[in-house]
N, CA, C and O of each residue as an XYZ file, in Angstrom:
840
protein
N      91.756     97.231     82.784
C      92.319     98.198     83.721
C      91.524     98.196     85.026
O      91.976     98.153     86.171
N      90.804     98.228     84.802
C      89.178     97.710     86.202
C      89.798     96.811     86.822
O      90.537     97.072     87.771
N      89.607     95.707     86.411
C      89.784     94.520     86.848
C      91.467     94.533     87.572
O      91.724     93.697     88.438
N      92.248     95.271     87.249
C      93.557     95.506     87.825
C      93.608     95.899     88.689
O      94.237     95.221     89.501
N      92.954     97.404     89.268
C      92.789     98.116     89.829
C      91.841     97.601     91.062
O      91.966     98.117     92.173
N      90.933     96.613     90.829
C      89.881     96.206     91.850
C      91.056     94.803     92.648
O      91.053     94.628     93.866
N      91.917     93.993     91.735
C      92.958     93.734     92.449
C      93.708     93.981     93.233
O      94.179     93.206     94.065
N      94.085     95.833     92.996
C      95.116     96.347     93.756
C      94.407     96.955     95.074
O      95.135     97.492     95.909
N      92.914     96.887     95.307
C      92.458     97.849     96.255
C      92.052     96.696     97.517
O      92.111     96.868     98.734
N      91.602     95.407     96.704
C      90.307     94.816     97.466
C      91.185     94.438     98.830
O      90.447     93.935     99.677
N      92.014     94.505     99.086
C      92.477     93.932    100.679
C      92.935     95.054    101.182
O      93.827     94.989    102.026
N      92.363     96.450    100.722
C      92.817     97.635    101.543
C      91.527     97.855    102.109
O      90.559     97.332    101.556
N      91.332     98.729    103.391
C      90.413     98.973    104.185
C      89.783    100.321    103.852
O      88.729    100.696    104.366
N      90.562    101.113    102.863
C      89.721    101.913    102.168
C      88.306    102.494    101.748
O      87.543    101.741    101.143
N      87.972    103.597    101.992
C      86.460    103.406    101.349
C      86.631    103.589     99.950
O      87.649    104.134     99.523
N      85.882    103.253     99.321
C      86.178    102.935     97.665
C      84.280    104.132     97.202
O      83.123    103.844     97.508
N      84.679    105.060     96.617
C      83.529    105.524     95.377
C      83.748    105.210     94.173
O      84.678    105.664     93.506
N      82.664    104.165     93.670
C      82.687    103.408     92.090
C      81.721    104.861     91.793
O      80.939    105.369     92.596
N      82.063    105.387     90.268
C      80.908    106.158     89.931
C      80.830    105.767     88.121
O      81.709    105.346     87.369
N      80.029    105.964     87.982
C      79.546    105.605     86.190
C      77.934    105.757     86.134
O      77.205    105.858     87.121
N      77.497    105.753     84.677
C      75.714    105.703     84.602
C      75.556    104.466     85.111
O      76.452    103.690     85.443
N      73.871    104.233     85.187
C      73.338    103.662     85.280
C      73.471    102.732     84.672
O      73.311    103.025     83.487
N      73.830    101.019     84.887
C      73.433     99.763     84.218
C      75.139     99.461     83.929
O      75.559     98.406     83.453
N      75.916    100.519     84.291
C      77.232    100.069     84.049
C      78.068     98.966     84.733
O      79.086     98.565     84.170
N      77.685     98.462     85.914
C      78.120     97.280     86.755
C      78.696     98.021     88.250
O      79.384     97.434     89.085
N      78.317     99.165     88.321
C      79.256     99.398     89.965
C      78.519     98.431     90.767
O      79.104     98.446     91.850
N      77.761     97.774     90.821
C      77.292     96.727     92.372
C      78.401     95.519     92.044
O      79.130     95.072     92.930
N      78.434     95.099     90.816
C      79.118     93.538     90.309
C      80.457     94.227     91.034
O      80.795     93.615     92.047
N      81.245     95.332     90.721
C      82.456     95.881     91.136
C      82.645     95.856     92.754
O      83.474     95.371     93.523
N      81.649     96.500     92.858
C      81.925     96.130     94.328
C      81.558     94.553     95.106
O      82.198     94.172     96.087
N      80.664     93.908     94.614
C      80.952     92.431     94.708
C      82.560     91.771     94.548
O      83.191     91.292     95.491
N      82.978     91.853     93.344
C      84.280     91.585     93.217
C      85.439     92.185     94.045
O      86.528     91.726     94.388
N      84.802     93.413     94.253
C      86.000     93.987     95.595
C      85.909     93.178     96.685
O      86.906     92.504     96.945
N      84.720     93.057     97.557
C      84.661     92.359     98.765
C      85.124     90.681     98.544
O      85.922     90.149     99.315
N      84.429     89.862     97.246
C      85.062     88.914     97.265
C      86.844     88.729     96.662
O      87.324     87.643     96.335
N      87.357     89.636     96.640
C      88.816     89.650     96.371
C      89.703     90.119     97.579
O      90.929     90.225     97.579
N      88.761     90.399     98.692
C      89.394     90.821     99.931
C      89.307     90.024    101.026
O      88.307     89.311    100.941
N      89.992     89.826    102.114
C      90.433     89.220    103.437
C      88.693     89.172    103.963
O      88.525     88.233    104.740
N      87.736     89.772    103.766
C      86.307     90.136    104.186
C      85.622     89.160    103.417
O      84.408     89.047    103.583
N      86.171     88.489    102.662
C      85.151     87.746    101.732
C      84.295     86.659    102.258
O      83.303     86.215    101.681
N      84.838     86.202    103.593
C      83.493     84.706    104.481
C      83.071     85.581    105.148
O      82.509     85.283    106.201
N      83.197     86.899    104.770
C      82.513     87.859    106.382
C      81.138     88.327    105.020
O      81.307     88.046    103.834
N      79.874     89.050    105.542
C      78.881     89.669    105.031
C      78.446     90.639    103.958
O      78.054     91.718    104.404
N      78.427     90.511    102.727
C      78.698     91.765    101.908
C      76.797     92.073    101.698
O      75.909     91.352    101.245
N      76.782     93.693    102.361
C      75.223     94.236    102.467
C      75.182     94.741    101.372
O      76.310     94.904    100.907
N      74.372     95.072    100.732
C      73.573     95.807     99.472
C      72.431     96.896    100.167
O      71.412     96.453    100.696
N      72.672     98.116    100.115
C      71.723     98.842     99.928
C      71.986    100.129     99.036
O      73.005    100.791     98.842
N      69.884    100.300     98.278
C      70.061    101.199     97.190
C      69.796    102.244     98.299
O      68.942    101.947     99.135
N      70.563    103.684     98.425
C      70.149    104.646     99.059
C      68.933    105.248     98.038
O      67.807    105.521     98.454
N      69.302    105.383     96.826
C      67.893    106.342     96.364
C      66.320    105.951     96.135
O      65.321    106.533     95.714
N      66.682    104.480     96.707
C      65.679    103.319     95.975
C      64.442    103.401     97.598
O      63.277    103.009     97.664
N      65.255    104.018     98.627
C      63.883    103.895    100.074
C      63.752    105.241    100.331
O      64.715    105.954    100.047
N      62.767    105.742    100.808
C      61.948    106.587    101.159
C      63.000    106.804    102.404
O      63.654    105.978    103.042
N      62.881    108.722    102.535
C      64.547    108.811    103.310
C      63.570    109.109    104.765
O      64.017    109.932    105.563
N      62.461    108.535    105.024
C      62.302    108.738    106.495
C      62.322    107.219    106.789
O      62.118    107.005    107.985
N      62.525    105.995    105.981
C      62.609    104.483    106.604
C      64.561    104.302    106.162
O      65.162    103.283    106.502
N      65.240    105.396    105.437
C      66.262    104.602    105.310
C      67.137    104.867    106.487
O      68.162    104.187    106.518
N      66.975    105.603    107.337
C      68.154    106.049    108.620
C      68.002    104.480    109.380
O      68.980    103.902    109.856
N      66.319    103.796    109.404
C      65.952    102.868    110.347
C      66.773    101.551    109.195
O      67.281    100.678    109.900
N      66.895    101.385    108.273
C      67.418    100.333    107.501
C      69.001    100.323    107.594
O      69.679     99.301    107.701
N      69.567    101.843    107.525
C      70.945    101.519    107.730
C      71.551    101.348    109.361
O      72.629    100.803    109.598
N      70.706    101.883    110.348
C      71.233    101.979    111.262
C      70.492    101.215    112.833
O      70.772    101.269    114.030
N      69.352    100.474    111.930
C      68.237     99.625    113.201
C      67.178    100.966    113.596
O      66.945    102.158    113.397
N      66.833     99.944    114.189
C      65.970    101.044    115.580
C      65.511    100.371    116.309
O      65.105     99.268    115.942
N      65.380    100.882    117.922
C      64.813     99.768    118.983
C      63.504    100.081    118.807
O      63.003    100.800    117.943
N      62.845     99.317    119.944
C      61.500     98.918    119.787
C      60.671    100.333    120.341
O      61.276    100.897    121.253
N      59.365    100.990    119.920
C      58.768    101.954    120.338
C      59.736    103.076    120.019
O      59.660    104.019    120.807
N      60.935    103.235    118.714
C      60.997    104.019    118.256
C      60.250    105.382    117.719
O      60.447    106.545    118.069
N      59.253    104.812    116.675
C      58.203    105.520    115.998
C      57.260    104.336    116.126
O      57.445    103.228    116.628
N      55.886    105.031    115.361
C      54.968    104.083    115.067
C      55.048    102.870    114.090
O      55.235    102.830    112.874
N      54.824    101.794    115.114
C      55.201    100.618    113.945
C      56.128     99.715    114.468
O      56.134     98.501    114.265
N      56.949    100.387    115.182
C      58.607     99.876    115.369
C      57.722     99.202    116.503
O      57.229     99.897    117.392
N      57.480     97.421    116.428
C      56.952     96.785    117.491
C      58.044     95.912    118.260
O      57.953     95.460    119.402
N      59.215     95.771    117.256
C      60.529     95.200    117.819
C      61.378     95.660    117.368
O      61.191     96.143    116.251
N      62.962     95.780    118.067
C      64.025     95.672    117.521
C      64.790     95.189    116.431
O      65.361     94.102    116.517
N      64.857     95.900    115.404
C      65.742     95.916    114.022
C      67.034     96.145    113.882
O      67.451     97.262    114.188
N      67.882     95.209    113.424
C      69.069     95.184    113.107
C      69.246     96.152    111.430
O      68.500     96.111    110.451
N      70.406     96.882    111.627
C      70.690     97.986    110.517
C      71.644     97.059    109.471
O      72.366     96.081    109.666
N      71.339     97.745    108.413
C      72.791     97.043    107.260
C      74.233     97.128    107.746
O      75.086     96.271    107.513
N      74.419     98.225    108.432
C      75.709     98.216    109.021
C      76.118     97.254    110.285
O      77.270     96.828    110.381
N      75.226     96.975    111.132
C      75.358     96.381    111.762
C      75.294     94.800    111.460
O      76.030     93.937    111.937
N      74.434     94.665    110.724
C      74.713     93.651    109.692
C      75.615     92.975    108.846
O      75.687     91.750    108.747
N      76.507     94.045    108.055
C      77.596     94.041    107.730
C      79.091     93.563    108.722
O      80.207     93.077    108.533
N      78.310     94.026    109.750
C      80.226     93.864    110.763
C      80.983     92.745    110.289
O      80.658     91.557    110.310
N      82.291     93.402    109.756
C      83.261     92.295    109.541
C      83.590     91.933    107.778
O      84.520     91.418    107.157
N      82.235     92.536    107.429
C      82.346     92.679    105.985
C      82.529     94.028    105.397
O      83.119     95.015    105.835
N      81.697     93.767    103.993
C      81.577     94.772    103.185
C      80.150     95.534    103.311
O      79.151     94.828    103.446
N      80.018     96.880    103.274
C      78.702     97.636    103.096
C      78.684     98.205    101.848
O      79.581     99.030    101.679
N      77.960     98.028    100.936
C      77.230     98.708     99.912
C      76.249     99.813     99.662
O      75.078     99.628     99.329
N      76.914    101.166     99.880
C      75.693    102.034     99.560
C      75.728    102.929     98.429
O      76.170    104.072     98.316
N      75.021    101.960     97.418
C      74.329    102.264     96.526
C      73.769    103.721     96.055
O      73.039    104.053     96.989
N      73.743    104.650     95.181
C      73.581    105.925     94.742
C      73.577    106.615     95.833
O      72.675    107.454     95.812
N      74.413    106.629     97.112
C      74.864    107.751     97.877
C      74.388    109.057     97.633
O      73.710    109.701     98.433
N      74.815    109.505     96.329
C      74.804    110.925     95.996
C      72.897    111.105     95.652
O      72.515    111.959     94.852
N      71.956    110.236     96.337
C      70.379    110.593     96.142
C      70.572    110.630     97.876
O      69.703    109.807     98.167
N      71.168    111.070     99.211
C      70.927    110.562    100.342
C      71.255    112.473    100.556
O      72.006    113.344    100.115
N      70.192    112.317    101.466
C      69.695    113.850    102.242
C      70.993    113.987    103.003
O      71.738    113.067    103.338
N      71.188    115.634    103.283
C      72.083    116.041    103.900
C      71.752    115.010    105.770
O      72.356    114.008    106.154
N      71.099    115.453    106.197
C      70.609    114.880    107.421
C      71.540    113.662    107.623
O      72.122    113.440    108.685
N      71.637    112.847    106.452
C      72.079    111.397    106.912
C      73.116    111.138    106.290
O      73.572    109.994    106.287
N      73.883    112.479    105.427
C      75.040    112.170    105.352
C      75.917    112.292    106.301
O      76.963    111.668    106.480
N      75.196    113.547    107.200
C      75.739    113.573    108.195
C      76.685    112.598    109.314
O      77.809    112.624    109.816
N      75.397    111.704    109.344
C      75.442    110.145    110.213
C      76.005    109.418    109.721
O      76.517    108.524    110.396
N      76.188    109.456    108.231
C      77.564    108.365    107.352
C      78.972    108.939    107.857
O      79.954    108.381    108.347
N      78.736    110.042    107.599
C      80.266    110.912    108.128
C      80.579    110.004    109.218
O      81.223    108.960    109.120
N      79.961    110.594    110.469
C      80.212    109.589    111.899
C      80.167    108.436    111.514
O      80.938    108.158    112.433
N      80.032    107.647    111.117
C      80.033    106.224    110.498
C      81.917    106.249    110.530
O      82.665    105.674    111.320
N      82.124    106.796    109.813
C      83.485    106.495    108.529
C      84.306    107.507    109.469
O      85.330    107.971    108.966
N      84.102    107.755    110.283
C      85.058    108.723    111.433
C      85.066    107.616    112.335
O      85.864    106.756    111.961
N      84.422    107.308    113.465
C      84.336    106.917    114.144
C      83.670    105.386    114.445
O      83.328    105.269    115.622
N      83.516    104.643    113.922
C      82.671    103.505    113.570
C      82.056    103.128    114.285
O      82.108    102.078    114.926
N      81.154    104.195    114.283
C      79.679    103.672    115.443
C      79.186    104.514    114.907
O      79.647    105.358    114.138
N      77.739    104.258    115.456
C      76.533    104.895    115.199
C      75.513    104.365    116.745
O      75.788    103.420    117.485
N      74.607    105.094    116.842
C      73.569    104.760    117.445
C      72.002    104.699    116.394
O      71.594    105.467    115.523
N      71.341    103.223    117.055
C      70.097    103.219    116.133
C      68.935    103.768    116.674
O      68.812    103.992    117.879
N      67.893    104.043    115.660
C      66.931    105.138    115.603
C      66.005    104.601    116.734
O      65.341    103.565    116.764
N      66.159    105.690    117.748
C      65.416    105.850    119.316
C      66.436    105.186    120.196
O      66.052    104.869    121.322
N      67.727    104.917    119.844
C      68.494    104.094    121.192
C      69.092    105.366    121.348
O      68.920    106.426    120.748
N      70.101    104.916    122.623
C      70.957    105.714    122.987
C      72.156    104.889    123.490
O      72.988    105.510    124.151
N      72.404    103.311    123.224
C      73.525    102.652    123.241
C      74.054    102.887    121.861
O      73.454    102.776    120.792
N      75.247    103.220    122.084
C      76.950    103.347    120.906
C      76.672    101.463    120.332
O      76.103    100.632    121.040
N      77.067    101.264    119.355
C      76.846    100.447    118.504
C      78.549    100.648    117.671
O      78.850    101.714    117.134
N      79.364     99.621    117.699
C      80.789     99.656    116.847
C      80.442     98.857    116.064
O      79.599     97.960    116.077
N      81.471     99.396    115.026
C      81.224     98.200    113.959
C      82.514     98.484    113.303
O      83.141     99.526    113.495
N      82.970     97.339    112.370
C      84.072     97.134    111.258
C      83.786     96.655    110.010
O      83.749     95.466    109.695
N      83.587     97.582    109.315
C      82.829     97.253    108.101
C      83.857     98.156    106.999
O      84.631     99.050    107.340
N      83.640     97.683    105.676
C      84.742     98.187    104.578
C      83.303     99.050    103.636
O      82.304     98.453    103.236
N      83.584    100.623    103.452
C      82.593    100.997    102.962
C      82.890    101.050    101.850
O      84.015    101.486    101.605
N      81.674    100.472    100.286
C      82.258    100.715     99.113
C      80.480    101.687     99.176
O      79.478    101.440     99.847
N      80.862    103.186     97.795
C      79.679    103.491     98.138
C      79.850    104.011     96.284
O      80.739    103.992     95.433
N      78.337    104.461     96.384
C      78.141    104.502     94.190
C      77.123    105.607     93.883
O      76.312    106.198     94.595
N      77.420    105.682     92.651
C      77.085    107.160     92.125
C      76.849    107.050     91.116
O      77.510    106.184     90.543
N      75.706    107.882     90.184
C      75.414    108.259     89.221
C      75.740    109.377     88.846
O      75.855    109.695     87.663
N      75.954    110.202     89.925
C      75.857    111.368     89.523
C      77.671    112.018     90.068
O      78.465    111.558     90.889
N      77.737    113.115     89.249
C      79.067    113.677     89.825
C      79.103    114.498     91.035
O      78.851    115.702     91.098
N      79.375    113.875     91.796
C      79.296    114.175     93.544
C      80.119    115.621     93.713
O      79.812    116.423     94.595
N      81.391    115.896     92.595
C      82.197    117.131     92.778
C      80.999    118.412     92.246
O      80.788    119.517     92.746
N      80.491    117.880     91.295
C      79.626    119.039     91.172
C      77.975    119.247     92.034
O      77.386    120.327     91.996
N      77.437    118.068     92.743
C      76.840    117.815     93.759
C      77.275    119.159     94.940
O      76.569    119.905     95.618
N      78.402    119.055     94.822
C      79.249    119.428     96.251
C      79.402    120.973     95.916
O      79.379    121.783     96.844
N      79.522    121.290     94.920
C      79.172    122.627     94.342
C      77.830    123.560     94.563
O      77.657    124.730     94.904
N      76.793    122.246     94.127
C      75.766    122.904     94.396
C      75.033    123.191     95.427
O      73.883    123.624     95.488
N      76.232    122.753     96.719
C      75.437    122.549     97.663
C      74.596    121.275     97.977
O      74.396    121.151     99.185
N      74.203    120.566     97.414
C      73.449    118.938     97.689
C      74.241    117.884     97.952
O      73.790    116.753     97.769
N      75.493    118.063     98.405
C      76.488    117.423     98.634
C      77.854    117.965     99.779
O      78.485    119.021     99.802
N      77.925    116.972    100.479
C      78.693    117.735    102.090
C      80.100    117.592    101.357
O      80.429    116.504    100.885
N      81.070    118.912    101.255
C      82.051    118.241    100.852
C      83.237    117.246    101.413
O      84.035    116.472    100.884
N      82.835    117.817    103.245
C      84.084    116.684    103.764
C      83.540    115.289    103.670
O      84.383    114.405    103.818
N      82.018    114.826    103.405
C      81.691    113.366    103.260
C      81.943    112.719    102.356
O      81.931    111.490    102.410
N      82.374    113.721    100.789
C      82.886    113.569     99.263
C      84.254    112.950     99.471
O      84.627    111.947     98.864
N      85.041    113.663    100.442
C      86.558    113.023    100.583
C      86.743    111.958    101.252
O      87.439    110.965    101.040
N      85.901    112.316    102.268
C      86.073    110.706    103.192
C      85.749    109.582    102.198
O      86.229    108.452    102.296
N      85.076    109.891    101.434
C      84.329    108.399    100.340
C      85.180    108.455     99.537
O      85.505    107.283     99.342
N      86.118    109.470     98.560
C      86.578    109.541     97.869
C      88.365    109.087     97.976
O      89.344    109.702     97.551
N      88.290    107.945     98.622
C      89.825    108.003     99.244
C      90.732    107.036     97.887
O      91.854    107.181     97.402
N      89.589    106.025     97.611
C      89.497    105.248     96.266
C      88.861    105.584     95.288
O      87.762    106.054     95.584
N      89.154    105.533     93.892
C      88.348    106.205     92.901
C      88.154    105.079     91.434
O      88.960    104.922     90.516
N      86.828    104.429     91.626
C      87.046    103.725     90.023
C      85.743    104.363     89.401
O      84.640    104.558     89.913
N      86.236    104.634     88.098
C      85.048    105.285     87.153
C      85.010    103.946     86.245
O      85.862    103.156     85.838
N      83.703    104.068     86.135
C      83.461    102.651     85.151
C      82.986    103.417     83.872
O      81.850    103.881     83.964
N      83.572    103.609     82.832
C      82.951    104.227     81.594
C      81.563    103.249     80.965
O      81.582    102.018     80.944
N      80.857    103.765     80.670
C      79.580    103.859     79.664
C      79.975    102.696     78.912
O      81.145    102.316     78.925
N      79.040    102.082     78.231
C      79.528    100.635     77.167
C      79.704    101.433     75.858
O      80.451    100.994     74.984
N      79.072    102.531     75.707
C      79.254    102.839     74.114
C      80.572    102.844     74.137
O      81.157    102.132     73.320
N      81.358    103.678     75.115
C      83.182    103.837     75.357
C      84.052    102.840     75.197
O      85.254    102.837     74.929
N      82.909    101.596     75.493
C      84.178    100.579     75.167
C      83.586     99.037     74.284
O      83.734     97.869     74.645
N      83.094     99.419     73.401
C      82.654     98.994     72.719
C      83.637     97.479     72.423
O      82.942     96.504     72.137
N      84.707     97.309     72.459
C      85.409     96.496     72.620
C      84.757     95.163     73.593
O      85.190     94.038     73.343
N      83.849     95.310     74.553
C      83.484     94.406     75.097
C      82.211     93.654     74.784
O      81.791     92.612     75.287
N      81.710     94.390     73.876
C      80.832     93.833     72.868
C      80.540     92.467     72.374
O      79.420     91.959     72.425
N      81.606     91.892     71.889
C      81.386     90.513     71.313
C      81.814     89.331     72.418
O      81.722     88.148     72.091
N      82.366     89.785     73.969
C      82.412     88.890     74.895
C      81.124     88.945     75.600
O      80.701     87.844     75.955
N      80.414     89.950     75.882
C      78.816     90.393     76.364
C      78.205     89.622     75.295
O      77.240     89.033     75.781
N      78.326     89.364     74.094
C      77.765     88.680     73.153
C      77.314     87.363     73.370
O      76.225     86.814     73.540
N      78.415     87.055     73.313
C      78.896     85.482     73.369
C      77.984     84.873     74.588
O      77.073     84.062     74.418
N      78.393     85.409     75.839
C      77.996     85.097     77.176
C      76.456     85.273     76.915
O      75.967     84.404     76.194
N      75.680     86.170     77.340
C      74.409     86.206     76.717
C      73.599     85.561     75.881
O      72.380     85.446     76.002
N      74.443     85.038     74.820
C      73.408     83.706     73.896
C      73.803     82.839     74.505
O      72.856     82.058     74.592
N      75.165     82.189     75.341
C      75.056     80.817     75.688
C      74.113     81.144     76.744
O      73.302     80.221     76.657
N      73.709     81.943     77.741
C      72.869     81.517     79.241
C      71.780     81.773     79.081
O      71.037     81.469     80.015
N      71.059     82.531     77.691
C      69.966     82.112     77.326
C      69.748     80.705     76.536
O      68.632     80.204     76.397
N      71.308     79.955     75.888
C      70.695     79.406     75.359
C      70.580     78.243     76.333
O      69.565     77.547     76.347
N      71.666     78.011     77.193
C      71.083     77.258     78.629
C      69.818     77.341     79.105
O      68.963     76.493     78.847
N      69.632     78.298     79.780
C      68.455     78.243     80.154
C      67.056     78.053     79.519
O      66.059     77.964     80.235
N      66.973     77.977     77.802
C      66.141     77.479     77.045
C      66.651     75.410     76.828
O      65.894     74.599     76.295
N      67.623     75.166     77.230
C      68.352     73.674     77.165
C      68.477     73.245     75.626
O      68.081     72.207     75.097
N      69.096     74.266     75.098
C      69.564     74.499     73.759
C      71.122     74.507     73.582
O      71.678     75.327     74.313
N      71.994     73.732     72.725
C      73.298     73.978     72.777
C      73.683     75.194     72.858
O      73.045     76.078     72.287
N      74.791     75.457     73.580
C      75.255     76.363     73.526
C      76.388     76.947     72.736
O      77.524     77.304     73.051
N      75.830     76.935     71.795
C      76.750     77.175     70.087
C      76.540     78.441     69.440
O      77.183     78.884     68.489
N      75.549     79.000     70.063
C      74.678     79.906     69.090
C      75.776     81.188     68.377
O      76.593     81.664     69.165
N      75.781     81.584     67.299
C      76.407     82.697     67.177
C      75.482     83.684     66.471
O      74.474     83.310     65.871
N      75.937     85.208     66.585
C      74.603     85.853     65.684
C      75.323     86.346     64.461
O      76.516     86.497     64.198
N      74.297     86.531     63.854
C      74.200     87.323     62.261
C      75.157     88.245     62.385
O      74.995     89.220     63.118
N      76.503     88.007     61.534
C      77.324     88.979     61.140
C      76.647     90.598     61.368
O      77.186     91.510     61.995
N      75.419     90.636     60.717
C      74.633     91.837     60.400
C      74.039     92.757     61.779
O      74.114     93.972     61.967
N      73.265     91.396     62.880
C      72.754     91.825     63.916
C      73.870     91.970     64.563
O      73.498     92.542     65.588
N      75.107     91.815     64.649
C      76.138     91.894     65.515
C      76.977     93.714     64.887
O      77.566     94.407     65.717
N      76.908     93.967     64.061
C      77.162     95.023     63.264
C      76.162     95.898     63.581
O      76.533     97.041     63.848
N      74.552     95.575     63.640
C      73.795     96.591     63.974
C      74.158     96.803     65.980
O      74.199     97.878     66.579
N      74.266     96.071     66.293
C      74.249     95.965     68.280
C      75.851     96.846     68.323
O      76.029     97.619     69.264
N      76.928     96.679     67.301
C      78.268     97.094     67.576
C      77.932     98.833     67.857
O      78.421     99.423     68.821
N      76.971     99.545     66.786
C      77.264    100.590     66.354
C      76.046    101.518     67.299
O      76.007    102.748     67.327
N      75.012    100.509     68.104
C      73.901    100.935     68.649
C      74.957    101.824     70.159
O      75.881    101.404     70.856
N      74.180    103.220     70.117
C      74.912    103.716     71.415
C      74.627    103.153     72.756
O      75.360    103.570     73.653
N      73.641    102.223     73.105
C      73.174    101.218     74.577
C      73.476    102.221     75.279
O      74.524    102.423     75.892
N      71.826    103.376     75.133
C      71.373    104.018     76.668
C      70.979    103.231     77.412
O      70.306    102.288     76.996
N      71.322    103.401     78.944
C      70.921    102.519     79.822
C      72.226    101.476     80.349
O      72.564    101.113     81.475
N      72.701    101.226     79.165
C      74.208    100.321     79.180
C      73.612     98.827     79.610
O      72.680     98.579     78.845
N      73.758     98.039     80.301
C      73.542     97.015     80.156
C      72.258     96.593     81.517
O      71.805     95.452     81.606
């Protein structure tokens, strides 16, 4: 049904929110979106929002000229700006300070931004896919979440369920996994496992997911 659905979206200009736990595949998803879309020889960026320290990530998504702050000895190009023409990836969104959701908003309104210490407008055309761990509707409840930036992101919606949920994919994750280890050990790739260990891995709940 995923895989249908990432068919029916990837050549729309849409912003797309993938949300599921952790280890469930929303980056691979949004890979497959951008490469299933008209954007695919154009740039697909990766960034984790919860993964940088939120006084260097405004300068990562959006540049900064030179003698910004301390440090800034030259001009930096932003992921978005980076992106033009492609896909942008931002990664656990729902860990990003009000402050700079702000500046995503203007992003996805207006497609510009200015970078940190300029005061030249900066356009760009970029397809935003953005990801979540967490439930952004109840985020938005608590206040730690802007709600008109929830809708603007929320225009596309894929939930990727948990692996225990679909346990069904089990013995193809199987399969794949012993042959590219057994490649990469230069071992045929024949291997099958123990009726038993495959019975114990079926019934294991895989916190973390994959």
């Amino acid at each position: 049904e995923i895989f249908r659905l990432v068919e029916r979206v990837a050549d729309s200009d849409s912003t797309i929110l993938v949300n599921g736990e952790t280890g469930t595949g929303k980056g691979l998803v949004a890979q497959a979106i951008h490469k299933q879309s008209y954007r695919k020889y154009r740039p697909f960026v990766s960034i984790n929002c919860g993964a940088i320290p939120e006084n260097l990530l405004e300068s990562e998504l959006f540049g900064h000229v030179k003698g910004a702050y301390t440090g800034a000895t030259a001009n930096k190009v932003g992921k978005f700006e980076a992106a033009n023409g492609g896909t942008i990836f931002l990664d656990e969104i729902g860990d990003m300070s009000q402050d700079l959701q702000v500046k995503i908003l203007k992003v996805l309104e207006e497609r510009c931004f200015e970078p940190v210490g300029g005061c030249k407008t900066v356009k760009v055309n970029v397809r935003i896919v953005a990801a979540t761990h967490r439930d952004l509707e109840e985020e938005v409840q608590k206040g730690n979440f802007r709600e008109d930036l929830y809708y603007r992101l929320n225009v596309l919606h894929i939930h990727l369920p948990p692996l225990r949920e679909r346990r069904e994919d089990l013995p193809g994750l199987i399969h794949y996994f012993l042959g590219t280890e057994a490649r990469r050990l230069g071992l045929e790739a024949n291997y099958r496992l123990d009726p038993a260990a495959e019975e114990l891995l079926m019934a294991y709940p895989w916190p973390g997911n994959l």
